[in-house]
Kinemage of the C-alpha trace (Angstrom):
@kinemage 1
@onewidth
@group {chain A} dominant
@subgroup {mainchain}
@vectorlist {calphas} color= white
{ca unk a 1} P 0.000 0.000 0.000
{ca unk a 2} L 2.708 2.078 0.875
{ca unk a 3} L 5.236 2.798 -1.544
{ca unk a 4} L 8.962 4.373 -1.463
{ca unk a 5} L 9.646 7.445 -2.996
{ca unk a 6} L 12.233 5.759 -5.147
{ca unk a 7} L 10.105 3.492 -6.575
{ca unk a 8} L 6.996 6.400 -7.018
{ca unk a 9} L 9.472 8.707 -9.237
{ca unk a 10} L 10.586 5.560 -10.870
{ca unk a 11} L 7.141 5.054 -12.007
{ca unk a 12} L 6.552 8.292 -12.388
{ca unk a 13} L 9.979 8.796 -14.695
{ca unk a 14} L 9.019 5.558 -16.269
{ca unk a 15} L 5.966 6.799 -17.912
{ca unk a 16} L 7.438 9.725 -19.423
{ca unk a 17} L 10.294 7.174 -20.990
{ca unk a 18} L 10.090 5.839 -24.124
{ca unk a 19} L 11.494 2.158 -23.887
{ca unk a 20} L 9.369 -0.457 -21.722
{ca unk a 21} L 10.082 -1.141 -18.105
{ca unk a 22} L 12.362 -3.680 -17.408
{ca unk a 23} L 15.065 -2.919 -20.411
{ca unk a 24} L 18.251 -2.058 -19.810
{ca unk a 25} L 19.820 1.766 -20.527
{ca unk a 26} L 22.337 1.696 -23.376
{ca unk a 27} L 25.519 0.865 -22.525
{ca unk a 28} L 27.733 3.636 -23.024
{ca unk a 29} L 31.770 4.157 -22.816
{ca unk a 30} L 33.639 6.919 -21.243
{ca unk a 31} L 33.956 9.440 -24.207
{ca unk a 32} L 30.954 8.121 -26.405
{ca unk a 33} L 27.951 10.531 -27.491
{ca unk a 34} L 24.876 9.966 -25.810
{ca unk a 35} L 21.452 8.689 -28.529
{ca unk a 36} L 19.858 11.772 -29.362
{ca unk a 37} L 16.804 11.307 -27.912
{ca unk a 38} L 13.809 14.119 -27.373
{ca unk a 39} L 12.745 14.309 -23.874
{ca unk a 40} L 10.583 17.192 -24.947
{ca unk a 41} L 10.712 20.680 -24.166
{ca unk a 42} L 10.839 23.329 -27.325
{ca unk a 43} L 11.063 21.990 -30.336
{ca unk a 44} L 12.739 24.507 -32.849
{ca unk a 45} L 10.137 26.888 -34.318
{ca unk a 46} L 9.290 25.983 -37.957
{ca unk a 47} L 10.329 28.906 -40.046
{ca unk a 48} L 6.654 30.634 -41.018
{ca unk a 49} L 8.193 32.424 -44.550
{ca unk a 50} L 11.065 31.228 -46.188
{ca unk a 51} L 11.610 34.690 -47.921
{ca unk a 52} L 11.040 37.044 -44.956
{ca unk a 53} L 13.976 39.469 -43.741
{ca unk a 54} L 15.568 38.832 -40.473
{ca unk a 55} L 16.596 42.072 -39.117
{ca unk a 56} L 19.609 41.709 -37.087
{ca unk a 57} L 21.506 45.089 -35.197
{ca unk a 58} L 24.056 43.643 -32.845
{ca unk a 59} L 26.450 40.661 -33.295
{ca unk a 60} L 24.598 38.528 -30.978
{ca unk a 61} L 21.313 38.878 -32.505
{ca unk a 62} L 23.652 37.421 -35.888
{ca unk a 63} L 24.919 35.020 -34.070
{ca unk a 64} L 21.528 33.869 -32.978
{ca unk a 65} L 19.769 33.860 -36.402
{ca unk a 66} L 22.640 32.032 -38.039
{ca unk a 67} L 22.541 28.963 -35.584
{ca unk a 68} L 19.314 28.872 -35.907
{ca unk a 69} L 19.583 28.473 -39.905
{ca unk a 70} L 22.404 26.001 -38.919
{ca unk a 71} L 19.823 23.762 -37.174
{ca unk a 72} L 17.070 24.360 -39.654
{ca unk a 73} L 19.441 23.304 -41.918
{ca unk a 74} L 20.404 19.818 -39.651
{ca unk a 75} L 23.894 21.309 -39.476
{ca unk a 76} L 26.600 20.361 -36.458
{ca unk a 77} L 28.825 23.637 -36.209
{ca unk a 78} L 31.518 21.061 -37.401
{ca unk a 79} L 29.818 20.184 -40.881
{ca unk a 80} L 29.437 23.876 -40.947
{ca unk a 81} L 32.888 24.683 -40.514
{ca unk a 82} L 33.567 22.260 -43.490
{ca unk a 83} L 31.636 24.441 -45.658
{ca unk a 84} L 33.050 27.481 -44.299
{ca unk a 85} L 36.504 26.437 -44.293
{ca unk a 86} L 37.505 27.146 -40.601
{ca unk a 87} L 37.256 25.432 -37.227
{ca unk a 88} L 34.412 24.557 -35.608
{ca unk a 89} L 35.632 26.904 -33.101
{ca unk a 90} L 35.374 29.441 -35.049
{ca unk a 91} L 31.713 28.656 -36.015
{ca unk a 92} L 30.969 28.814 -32.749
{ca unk a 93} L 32.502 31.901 -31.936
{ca unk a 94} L 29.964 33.257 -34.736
{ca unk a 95} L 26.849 32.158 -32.841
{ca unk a 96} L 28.298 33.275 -29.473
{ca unk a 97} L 28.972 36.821 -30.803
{ca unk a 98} L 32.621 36.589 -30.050
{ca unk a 99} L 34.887 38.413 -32.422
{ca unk a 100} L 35.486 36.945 -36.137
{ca unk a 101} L 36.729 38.439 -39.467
{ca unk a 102} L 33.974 39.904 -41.572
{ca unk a 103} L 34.903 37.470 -44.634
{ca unk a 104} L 34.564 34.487 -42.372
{ca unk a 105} L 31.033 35.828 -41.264
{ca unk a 106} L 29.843 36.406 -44.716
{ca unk a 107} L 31.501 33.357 -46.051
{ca unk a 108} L 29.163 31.247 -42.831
{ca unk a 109} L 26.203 33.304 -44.682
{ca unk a 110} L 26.757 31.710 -48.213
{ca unk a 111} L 27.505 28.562 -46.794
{ca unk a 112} L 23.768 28.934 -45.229
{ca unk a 113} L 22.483 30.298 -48.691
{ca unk a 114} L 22.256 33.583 -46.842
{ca unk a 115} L 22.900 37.298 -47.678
{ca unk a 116} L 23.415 40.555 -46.281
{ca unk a 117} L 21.721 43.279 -47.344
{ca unk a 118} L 22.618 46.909 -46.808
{ca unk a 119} L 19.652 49.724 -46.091
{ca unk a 120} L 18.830 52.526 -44.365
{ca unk a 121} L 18.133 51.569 -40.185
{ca unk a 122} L 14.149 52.321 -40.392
{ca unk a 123} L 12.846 54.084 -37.827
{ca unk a 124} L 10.160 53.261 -35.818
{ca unk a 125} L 8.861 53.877 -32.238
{ca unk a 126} L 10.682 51.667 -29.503
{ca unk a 127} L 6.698 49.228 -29.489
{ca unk a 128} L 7.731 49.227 -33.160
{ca unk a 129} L 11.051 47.402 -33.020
{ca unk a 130} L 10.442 45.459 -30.154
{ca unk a 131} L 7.606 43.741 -32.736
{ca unk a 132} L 10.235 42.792 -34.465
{ca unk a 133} L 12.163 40.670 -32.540
């Protein structure tokens, strides 16, 4: 009637899991990647217009918009860098908003079949550009 707490979040745990009760966790060696395995949260936001502008004003706003075309893309920053040409360091210094040559940054762009586009900064009440980001 009574049960432990152990075996309550077990049960608990054990719903949420995906494999059966009773099998054995994968066996996995020092150094080895973990599956990849969704144990929910946010899922990455479907991209609602292929052709619509990003606007992007600081490095880390960039940064954030090109990882996220990385993913959309099913890119690891290391088959990125491939593309690029550079480390995977380096890639990552990109997303992170850490400082990287401007030829680098626009050559990550192509390699995303990205561009940049120079215009005027619009202007716009402070309600207006928080809309869009």
């Amino acid at each position: 009637m009574y049960q432990t707490r152990q075996a309550l979040c077990h049960r608990v745990a054990g719903s949420r899991n995906r494999r059966s009760l009773g099998e054995k966790p994968p066996n996995l060696k020092i150094g080895e990647k973990a599956p990849n395995v969704h144990l929910g949260g946010k899922a990455p936001r479907p991209r609602e217009n292929p052709n619509m502008e990003t606007i992007a004003r600081t490095p880390l706003q960039l940064g954030n918009y090109i990882r996220q075309r990385r993913r959309e893309l099913g890119l690891t920053q290391e088959k990125l860098a491939a593309k690029v040409g550079v480390r995977q360091r380096t890639v990552s210094d990109i997303e992170t908003s850490a400082a990287a040559r401007f030829d680098t940054v626009l050559r990550t762009l192509a390699a995303l079949d990205l561009e940049l586009v120079i215009r005027p900064r619009t202007k716009g009440s402070a309600r207006d550009i928080e809309r869009l980001f």
